[in-house]
C-alpha positions, 0 to 999 in steps of 0.5 A: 564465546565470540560475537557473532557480526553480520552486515546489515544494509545502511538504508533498511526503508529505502524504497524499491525503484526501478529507473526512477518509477516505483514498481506500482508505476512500471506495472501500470506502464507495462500493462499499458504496453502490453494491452496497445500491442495487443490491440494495435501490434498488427496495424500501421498505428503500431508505432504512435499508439504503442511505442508513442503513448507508453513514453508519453504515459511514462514521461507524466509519471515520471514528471507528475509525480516528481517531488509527490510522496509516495504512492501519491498517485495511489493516495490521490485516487482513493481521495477522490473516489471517497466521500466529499465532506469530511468532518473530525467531529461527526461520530464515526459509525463504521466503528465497532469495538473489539468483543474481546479485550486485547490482553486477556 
């Protein structure tokens, strides 16, 4: 009985990017292309609106978040739509614990 090989990729986390910008960000780019042309696509704005601020949103994506982690942005915004004091020694009182044991 032989041994049955097949080729796996080097990289199995590598992360899905698109000309440098995550998916997240190329949606967030494209949606706002999509919406200015179709608001300002019939007027003589058509060009700066448009055109102009989707390479200016897609320039301080790519530059703000050079070097961030990722989903920074995502991460960032959860941070400062949440609370403002976080403390590790106040009892947690969302917790509720499993009614059942895991195992059994």
């Amino acid at each position: 009985m032989a041994l049955q090989v097949s080729k796996v990729p080097r990289a199995l986390e590598s992360k899905a990017r698109l000309f440098g910008f995550e998916l997240g960000d190329l949606l967030v780019v494209f949606l706002y292309l999509a919406v200015s042309n179709l608001v300002f696509g019939s007027t003589n704005l058509k060009g700066p609106l448009v055109w102009g601020g989707t390479v200016a949103l897609a320039c301080a994506l790519y530059f703000m978040k050079r070097g961030k982690p990722d989903q920074y942005l995502q991460h960032y915004g959860e941070f400062m739509r949440g609370s403002g004091i976080y403390s590790a020694a106040q009892p947690d009182i969302e917790y509720r614990p499993l009614p059942f044991k895991i195992g059994e």
